[in-house]
C-alpha positions as CSV (number, residue, x, y, z in Angstrom):
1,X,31.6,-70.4,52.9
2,X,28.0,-70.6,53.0
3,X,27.0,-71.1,56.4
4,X,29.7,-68.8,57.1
5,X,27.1,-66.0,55.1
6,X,24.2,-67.4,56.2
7,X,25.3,-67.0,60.1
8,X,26.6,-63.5,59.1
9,X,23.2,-62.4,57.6
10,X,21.3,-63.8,60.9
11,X,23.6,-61.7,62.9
12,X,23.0,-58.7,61.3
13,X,19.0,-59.2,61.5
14,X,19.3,-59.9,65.0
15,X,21.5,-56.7,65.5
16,X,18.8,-54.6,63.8
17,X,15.6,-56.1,65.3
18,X,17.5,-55.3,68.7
19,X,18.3,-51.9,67.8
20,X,15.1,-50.8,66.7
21,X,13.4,-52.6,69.4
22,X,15.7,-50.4,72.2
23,X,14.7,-47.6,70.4
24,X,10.6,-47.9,70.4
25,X,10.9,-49.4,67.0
26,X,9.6,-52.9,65.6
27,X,9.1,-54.5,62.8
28,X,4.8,-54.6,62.1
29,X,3.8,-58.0,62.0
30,X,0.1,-57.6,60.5
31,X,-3.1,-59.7,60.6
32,X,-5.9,-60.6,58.5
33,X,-8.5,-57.5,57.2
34,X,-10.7,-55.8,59.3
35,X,-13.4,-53.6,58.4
36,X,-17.1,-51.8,58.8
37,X,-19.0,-50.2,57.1
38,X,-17.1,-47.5,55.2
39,X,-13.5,-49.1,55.3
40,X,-11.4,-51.8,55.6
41,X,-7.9,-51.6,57.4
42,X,-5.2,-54.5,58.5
43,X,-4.1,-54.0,61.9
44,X,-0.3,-55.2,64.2
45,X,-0.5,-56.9,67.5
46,X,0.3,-52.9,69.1
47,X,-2.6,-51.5,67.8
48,X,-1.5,-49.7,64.9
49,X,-3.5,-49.9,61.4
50,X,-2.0,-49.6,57.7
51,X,-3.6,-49.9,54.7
52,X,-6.5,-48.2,56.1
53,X,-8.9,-46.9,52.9
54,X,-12.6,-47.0,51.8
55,X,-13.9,-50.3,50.6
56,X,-14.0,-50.5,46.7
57,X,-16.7,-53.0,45.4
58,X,-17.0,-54.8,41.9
59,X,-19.2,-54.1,39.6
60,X,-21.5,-56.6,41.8
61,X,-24.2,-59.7,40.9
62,X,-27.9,-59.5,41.0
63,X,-29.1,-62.6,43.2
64,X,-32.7,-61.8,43.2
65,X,-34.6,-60.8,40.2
66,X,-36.9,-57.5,40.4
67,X,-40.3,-58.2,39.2
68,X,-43.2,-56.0,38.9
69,X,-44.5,-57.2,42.1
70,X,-41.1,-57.9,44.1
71,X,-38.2,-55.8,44.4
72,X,-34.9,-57.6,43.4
73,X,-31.2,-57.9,45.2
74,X,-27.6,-56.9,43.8
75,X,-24.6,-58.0,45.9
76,X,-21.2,-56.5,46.0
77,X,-18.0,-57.8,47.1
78,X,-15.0,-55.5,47.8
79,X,-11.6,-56.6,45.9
80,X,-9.4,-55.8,48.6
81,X,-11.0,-57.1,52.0
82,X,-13.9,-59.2,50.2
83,X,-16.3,-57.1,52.0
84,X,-20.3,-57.2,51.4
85,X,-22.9,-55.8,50.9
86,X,-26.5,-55.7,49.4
87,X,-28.6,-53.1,47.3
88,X,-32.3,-53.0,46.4
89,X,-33.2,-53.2,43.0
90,X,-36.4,-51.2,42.1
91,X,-39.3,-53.2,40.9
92,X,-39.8,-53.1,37.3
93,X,-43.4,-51.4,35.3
94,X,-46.7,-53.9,34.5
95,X,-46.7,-54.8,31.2
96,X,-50.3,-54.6,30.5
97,X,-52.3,-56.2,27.7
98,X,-56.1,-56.2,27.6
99,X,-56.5,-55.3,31.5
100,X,-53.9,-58.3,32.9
101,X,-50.2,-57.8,33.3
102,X,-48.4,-60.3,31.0
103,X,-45.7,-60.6,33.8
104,X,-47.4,-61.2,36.7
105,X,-51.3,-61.8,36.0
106,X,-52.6,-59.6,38.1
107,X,-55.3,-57.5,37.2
108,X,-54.6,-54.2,35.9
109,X,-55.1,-51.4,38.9
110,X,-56.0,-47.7,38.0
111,X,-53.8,-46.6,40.7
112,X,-50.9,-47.1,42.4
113,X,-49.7,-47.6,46.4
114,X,-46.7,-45.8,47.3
115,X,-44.5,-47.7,50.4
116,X,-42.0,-46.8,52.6
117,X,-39.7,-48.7,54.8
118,X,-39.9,-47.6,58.9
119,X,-36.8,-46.5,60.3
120,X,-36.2,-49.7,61.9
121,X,-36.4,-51.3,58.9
122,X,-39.3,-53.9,59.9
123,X,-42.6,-53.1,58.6
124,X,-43.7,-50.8,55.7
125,X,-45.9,-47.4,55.5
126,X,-48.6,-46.7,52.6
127,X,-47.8,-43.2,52.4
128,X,-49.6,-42.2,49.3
129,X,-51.7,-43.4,46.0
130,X,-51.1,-42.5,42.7
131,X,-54.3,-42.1,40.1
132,X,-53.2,-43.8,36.6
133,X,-56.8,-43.6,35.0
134,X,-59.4,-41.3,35.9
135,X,-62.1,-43.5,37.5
136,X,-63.7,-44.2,40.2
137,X,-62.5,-47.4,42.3
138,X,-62.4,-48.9,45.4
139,X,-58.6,-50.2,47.1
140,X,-57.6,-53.4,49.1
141,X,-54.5,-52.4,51.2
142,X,-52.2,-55.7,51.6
143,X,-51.1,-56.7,54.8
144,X,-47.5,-57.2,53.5
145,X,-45.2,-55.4,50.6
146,X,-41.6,-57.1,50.0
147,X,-42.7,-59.6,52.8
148,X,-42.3,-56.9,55.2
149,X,-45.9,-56.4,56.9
150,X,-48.0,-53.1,56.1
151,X,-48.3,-51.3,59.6
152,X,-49.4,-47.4,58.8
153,X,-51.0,-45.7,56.5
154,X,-49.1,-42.4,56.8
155,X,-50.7,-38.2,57.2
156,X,-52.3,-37.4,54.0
157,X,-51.9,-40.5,52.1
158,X,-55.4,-40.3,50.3
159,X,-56.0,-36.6,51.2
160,X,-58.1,-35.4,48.2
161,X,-58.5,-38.7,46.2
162,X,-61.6,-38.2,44.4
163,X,-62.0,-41.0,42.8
164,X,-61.7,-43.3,45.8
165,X,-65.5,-44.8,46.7
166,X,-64.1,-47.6,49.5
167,X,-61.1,-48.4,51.3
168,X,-60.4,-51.9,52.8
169,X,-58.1,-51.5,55.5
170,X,-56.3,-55.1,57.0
171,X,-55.5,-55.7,61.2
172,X,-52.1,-55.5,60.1
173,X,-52.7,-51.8,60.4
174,X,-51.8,-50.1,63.8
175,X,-52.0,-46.4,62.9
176,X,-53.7,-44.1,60.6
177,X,-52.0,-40.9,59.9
178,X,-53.6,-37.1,60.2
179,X,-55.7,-36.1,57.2
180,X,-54.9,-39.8,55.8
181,X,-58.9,-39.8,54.2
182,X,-59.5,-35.8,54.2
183,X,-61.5,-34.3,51.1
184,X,-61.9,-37.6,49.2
185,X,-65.1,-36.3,48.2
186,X,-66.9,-39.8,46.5
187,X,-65.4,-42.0,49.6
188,X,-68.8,-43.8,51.0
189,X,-67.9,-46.0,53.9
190,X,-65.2,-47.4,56.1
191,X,-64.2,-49.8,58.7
192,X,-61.6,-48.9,60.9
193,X,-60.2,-52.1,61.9
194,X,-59.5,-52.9,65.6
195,X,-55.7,-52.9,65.6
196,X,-56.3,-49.4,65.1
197,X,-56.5,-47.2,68.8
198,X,-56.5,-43.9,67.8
199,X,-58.5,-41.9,64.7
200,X,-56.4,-39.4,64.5
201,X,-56.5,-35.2,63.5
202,X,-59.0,-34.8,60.4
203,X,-58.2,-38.3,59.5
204,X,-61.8,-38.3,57.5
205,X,-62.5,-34.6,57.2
206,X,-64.8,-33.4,54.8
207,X,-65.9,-36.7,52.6
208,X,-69.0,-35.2,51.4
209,X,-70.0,-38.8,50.6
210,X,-69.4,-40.7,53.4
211,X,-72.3,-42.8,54.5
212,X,-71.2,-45.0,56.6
213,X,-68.4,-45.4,59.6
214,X,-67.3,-48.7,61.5
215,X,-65.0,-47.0,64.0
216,X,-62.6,-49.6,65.9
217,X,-63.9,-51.6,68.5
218,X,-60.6,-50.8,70.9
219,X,-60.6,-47.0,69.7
220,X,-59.6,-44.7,72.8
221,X,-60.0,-41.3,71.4
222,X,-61.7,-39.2,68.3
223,X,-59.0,-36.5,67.6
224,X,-59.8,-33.3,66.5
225,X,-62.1,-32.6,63.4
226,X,-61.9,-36.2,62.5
227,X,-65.1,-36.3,60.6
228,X,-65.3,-32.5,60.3
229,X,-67.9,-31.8,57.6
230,X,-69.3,-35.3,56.7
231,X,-73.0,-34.0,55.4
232,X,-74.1,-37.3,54.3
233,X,-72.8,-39.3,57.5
234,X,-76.4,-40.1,58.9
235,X,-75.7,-42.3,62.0
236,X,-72.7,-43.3,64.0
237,X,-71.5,-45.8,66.9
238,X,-69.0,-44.6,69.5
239,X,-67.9,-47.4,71.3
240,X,-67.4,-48.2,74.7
241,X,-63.5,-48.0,75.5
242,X,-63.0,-44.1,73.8
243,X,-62.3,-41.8,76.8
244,X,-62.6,-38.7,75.0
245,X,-64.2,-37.2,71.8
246,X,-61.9,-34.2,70.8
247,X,-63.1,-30.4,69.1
248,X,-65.2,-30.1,66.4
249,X,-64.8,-34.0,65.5
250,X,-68.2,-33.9,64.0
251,X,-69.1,-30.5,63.7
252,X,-71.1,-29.3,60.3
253,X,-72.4,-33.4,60.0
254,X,-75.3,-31.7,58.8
255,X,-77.0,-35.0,57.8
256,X,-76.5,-36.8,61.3
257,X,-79.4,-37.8,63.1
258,X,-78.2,-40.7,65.4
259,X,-75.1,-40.9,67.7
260,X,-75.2,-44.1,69.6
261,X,-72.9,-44.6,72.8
262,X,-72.3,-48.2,73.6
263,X,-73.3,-49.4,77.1
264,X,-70.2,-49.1,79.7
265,X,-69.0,-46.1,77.7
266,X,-65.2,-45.0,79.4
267,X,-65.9,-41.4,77.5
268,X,-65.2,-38.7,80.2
269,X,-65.6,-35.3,78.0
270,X,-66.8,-34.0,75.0
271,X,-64.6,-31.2,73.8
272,X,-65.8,-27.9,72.3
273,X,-68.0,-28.2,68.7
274,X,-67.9,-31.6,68.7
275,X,-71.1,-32.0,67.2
276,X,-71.6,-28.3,66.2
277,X,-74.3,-27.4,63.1
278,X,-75.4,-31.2,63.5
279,X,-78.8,-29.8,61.8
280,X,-80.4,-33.0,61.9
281,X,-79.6,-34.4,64.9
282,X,-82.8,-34.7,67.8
283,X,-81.7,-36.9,70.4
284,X,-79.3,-37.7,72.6
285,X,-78.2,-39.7,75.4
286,X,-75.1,-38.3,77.1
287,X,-73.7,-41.3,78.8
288,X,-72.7,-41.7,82.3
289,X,-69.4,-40.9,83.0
290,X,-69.1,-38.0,81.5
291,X,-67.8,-35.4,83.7
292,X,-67.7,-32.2,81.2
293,X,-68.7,-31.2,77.5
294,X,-67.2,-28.2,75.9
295,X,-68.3,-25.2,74.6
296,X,-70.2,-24.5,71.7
297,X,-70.9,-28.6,71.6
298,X,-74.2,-28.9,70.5
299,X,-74.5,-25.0,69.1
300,X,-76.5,-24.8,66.1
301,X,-78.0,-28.2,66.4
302,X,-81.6,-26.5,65.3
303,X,-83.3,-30.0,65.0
304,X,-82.0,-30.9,69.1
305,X,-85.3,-32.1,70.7
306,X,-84.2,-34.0,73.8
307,X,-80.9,-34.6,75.8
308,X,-80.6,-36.7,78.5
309,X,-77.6,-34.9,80.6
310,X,-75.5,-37.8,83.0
311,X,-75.8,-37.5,86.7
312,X,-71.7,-37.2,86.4
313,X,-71.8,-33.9,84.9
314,X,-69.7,-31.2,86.5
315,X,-69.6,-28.5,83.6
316,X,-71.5,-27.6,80.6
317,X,-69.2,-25.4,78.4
318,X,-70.2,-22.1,76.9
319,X,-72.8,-22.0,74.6
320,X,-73.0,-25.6,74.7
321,X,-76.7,-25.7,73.4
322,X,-76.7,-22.1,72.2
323,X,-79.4,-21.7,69.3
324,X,-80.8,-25.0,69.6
325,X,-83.9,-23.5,68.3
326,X,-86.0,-27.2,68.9
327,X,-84.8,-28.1,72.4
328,X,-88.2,-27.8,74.8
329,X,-87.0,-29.1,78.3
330,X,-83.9,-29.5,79.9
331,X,-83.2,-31.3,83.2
332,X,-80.0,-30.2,85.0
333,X,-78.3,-32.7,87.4
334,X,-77.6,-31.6,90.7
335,X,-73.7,-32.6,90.1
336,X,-73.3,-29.9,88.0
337,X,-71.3,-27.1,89.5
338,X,-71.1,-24.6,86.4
339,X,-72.9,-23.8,83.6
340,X,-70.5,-20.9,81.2
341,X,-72.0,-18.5,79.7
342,X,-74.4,-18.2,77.2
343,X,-75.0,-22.0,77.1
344,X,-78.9,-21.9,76.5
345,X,-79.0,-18.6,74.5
346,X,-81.3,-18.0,71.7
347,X,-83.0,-21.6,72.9
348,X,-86.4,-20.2,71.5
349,X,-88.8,-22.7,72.1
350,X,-87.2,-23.9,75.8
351,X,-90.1,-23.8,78.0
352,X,-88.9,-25.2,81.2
353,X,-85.5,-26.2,82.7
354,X,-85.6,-28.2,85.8
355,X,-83.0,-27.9,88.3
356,X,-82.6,-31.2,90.2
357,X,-82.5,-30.6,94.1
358,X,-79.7,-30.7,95.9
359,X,-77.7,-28.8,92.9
360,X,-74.3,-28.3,93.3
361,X,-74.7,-24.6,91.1
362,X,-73.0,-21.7,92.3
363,X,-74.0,-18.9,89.4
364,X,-76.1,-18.3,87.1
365,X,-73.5,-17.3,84.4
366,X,-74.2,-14.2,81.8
367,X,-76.5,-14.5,78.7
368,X,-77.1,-18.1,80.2
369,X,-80.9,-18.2,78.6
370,X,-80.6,-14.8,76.7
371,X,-83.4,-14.4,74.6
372,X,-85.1,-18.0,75.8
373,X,-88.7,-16.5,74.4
374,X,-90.5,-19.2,75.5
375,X,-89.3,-20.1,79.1
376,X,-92.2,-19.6,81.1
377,X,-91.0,-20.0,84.4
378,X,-87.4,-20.7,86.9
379,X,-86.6,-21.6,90.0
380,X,-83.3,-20.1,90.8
381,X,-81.9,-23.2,92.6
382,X,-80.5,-23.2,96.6
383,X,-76.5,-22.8,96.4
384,X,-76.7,-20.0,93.3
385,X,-74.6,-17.0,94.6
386,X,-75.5,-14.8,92.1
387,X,-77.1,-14.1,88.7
388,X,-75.2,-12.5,85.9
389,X,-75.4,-10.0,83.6
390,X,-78.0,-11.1,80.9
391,X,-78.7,-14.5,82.4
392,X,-82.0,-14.2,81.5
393,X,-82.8,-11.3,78.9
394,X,-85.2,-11.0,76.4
395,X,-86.9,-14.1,78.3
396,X,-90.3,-12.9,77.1
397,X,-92.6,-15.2,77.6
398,X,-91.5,-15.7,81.4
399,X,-94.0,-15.5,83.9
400,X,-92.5,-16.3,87.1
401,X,-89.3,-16.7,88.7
402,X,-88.5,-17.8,92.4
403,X,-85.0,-16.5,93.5
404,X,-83.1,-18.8,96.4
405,X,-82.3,-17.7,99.6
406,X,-78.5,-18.3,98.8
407,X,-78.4,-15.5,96.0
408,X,-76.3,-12.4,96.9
409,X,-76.6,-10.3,93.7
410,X,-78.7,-9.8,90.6
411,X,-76.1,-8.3,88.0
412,X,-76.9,-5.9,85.3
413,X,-79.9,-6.7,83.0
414,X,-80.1,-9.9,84.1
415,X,-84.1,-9.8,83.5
416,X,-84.1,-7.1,80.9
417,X,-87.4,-7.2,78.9
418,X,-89.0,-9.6,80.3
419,X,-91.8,-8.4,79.4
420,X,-94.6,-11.2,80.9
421,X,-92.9,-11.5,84.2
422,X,-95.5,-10.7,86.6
423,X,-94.4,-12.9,90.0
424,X,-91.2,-12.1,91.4
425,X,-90.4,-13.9,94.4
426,X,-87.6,-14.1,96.9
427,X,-87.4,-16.8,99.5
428,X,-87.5,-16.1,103.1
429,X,-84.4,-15.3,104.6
430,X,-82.6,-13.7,101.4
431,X,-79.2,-13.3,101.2
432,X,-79.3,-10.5,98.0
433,X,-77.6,-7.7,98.6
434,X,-77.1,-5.9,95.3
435,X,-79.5,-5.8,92.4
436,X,-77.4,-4.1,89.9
437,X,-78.7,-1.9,87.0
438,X,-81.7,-2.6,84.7
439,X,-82.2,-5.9,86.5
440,X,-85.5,-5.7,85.6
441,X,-86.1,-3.0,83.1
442,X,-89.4,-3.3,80.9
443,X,-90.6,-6.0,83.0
444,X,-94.0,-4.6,82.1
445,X,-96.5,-7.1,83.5
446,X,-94.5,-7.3,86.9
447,X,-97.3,-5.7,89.6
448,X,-95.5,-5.9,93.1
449,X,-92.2,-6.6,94.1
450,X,-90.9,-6.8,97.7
451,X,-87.6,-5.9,98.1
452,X,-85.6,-8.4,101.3
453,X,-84.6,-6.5,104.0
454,X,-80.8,-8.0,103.4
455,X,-81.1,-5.7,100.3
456,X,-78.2,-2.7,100.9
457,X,-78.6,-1.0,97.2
458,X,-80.6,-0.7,94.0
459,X,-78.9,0.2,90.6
460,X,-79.5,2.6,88.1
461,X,-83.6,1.7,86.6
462,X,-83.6,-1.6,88.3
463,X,-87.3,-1.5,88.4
464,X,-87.5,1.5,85.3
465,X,-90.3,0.9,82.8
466,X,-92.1,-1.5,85.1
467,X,-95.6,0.2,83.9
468,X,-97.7,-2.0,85.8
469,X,-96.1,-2.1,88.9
470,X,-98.0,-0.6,91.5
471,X,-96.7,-1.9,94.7
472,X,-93.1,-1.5,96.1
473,X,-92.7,-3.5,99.9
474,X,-89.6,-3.4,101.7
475,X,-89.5,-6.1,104.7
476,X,-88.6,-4.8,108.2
477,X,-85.2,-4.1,109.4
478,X,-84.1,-3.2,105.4
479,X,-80.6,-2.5,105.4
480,X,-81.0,-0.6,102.3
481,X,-78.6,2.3,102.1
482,X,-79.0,3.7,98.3
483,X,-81.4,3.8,95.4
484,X,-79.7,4.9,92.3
485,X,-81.2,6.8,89.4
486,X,-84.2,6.0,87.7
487,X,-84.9,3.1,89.7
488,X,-88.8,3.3,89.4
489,X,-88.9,5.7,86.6
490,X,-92.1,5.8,84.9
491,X,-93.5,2.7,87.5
492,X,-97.5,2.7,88.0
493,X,-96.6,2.8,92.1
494,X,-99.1,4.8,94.1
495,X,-97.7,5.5,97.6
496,X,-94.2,3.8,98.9
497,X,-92.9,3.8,102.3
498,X,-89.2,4.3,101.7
499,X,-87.1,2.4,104.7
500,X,-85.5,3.6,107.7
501,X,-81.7,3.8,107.1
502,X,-81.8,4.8,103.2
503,X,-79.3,7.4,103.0
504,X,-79.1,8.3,99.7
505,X,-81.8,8.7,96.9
506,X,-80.2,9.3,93.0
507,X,-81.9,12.0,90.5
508,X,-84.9,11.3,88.9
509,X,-85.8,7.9,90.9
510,X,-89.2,8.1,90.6
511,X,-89.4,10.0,87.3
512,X,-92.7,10.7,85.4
513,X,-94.4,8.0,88.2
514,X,-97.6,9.8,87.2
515,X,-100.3,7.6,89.5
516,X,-97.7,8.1,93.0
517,X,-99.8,9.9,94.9
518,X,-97.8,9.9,98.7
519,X,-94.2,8.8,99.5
520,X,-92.3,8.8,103.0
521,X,-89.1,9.8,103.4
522,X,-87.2,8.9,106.5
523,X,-85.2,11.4,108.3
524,X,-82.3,9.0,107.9
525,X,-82.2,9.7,103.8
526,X,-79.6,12.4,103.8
527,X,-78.8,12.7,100.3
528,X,-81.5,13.6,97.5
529,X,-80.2,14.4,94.1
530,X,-81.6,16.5,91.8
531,X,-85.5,16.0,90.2
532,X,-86.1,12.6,92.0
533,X,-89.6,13.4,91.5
534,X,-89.7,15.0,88.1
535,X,-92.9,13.9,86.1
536,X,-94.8,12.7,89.7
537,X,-97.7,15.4,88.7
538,X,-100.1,13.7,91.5
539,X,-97.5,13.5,94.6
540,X,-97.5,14.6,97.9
541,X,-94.3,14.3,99.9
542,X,-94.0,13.1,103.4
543,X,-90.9,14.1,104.9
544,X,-89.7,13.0,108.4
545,X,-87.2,15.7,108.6
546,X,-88.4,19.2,110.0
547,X,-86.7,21.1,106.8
548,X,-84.9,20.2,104.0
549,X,-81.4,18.8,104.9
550,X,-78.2,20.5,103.1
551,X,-77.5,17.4,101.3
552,X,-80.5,17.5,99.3
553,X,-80.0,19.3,95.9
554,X,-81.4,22.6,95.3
555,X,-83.6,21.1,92.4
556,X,-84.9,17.8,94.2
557,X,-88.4,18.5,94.1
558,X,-88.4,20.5,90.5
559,X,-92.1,19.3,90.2
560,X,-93.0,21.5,92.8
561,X,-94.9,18.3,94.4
562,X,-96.7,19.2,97.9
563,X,-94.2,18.5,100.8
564,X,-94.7,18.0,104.1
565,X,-92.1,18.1,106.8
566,X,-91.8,17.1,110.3
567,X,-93.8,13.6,109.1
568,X,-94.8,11.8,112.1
569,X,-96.7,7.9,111.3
């Protein structure tokens, strides 16, 4: 009767498996657990997953103790899949007594380092301090924390410490963040260690006590404002493999007087204000290589006595040396191709700046040596195009200027006031077209002038206020077509030969020229404009023209000078 039930009961099984099986249905057979992070799941030989649910763990087991020095361990298993995993246990306070922790021995610290873990989870970053007492004290970084090594010290970590006199940094350091060092104001020295490549944005920015920097021997670049405002920082070493020094990095180091460049420098620029309001700084050795300094770099530097520029040098930046109120000579080298402006201005003791031949200058850019009251001479080098506006106003202690053959045009005031100028020379052959208005205004000492016959007009009182010039020489064959107004007004000239082809002659030209006694005017001058002569008390005019021509103004002769028409030499 048995077997008889037992066969029944496998035919019946056999029925259903068959049934189920025709009709895309089985019986799961499933495997062992499976999981990942979140969950654990048990899964049939066709893919399909039951029992699928977040992991739950016990209560769990510390298997590493947390000291005041180590952080500790705390395992967890999960009760269904047996799962797992491990949690960090903070570390746990000093216990101090008498200045020694009774749990680890080590000496009691009035401040504390703040890690973190990188993202990858294989070296730590100091990333700030925390004061406990309120004095002064110096800080060994350790190379490792949790036996993990210390790799960074992260942006602002000690940014305004005050209490923080020295800082010993480890190789195991790779990187030091922005700001890490900014405004701790009793910080006294450092040594950047030589794992380190870059010194980053502001990294030491105004530590009004810093004495003394060891920058890193394989440092490529000084970031911006890196040791902005460092007044007691008297002398620092830039070694030879950083390529670039970037803005204002030592700008207002008011107490630097040394910057050393090691030999085979690789630095190719110095960025704008880099060592701006440097008060105390008077000499420098740019170093060859160097293909460009910014602007403003060396403005203020009052104390500047001597700079040795490199013969790489393609551009000085605007007012690069721009009130460097001790600087007496400057040599240019002929590889520079542009000076911007106003990089000399308010240089008042420069006396002479030497062009080396050969230069590769093209202008002579505005307010270039404004107010320069001691230059006493310049030699406008070969290759200049042209001279800007103020290049050289308020110069007045210049006495003589020669003016290449290559220059086109004098712009606007570019000799203003120079008021001791008394040789102006232009090299044979002259290119100048255009002297522009008050070139040379109040150039009171300035006697004769002869104007190249290349020369097609003359601005508004080029020449005006000249009061010792007496002699005005164009060359043969001028190709001068205009003078405009008050050109010579109130000049000392006595008799001028105006050239053949001027065509036009602007009011009051020669105004209140109280010594010009004769003047010819060609017959090719077809427009006068009104009281050209006004003031001339002592003139007669010689007039190649029979009568007066209709484009002369009613009122060009309201002095009521002598005139004499139908001139013949």
């Amino acid at each position: 009767m048995n077997k008889v039930m037992n066969l029944f009961i496998i035919i019946i099984l056999f029925i259903n498996v068959f049934l189920l099986t025709s009709c895309n249905y089985h019986i799961h057979f499933l495997g062992e657990w499976l999981s990942n992070d979140s969950n654990h799941w048990k899964e049939c030989v066709c893919g399909e997953k039951a029992y699928d649910e977040a992991h739950r763990y016990d209560d769990g087991t510390i298997i590493k103790e947390a000291t005041c020095t180590m952080e500790g361990i705390k395992e967890y298993k999960c009760i269904s899949c047996e799962k797992m995993k491990e949690e960090k246990i903070d570390k746990i306070s000093h216990s101090y007594l008498d200045g020694k922790c009774t749990l680890c021995n080590i000496d009691e610290l009035p401040y504390e380092l703040e890690f973190e873990l990188s993202n990858d989870e294989t070296y730590y970053i100091l990333v700030d301090i925390d004061v406990i007492s309120e004095i002064k004290f110096d800080v060994v970084i350790p190379t490792t924390y949790n036996e993990l090594p210390v790799k960074s010290i992260g942006d602002y970590a000690f940014d305004g410490c005050y209490y923080l006199i020295s800082i010993e940094i480890p190789n195991s350091i790779t990187n030091i963040g922005e700001q890490a060092f900014a405004y701790c104001d009793n910080l006294t020295s450092i040594k950047i260690p030589d794992s380190v490549t870059t010194i980053n944005y502001a990294m030491f920015a105004n530590c009004k006590s810093l004495t003394s920097v060891e920058i890193s021997n394989n440092a490529k670049g000084i970031d911006e404002y890196a040791f902005y405002n460092c007044p007691s920082l008297k002398s620092i070493v830039i070694p030879s493999t950083v390529t670039s020094i970037e803005e204002n990095a030592f700008n207002k180091c008011i107490g630097l007087e040394e910057v050393l460049f090691e030999e085979n420098s690789q630095l190719t620029s110095i960025a704008s204000g880099v060592f701006a309001g440097c008060t105390s700084l008077k000499n420098i050795i740019i170093p060859s290589g160097v293909i460009g300094i910014g602007n403003e770099v060396f403005y203020n530097c009052t104390n500047l006595e001597n700079i040795t520029l490199p013969k790489t040098l393609t551009i000085i930046g605007g007012a690069a040396f721009q009130n460097c109120t001790s600087l007496i000579s400057i040599e240019i080298p002929n590889s520079v191709e542009k000076i911007i402006d106003l990089s000399f201005t308010e240089c008042i003791n420069l006396k002479e700046v030497i062009f080396e031949e050969d230069s590769e200058l093209k202008e002579i850019n505005e307010g270039l040596f404004l107010k320069c009251t001691n230059l006493e001479r310049i030699n406008i080098p070969r290759g200049v195009k042209y001279i800007d506006v103020n290049a050289f106003y308020e110069c007045t202690n210049l006495k003589k200027v020669v003016i290449s053959n290559t220059v086109t045009s004098i712009h606007e005031k570019a000799f203003y006031c120079c008021s001791n100028l008394s040789e102006l020379i232009f090299e044979e052959n002259s290119q100048l077209k255009w002297i522009e208005d008050a070139a040379f205004l109040l150039c009171e000492k300035l006697e004769k002038v002869q104007i190249p016959s290349s020369v097609t007009s003359i601005g508004e009182e080029v020449f005006a206020e000249c009061i010792s010039l007496k002699e005005v020489v164009f060359e043969e064959n001028s190709q001068l077509k205009s003078i405009d107004c008050a050109a010579f007004a109130y000049c000392s000239i006595e008799s001028i030969d105006l050239p053949k082809g001027l065509t036009d002659l602007e009011e009051c030209v020669f105004y209140d020229c109280k010594k010009l006694k004769s003047i010819i005017i060609p017959i090719s001058v077809k427009n006068v404009s009104e009281e050209v002569f006004s003031g001339c008390s002592n003139l007669t005019i010689y007039c190649e023209a029979e009568e007066k021509p209709k484009g002369w103004s009613y009122d060009w002769n309201s002095s009521n000078c002598p005139v004499v028409w139908g001139y013949k030499k």
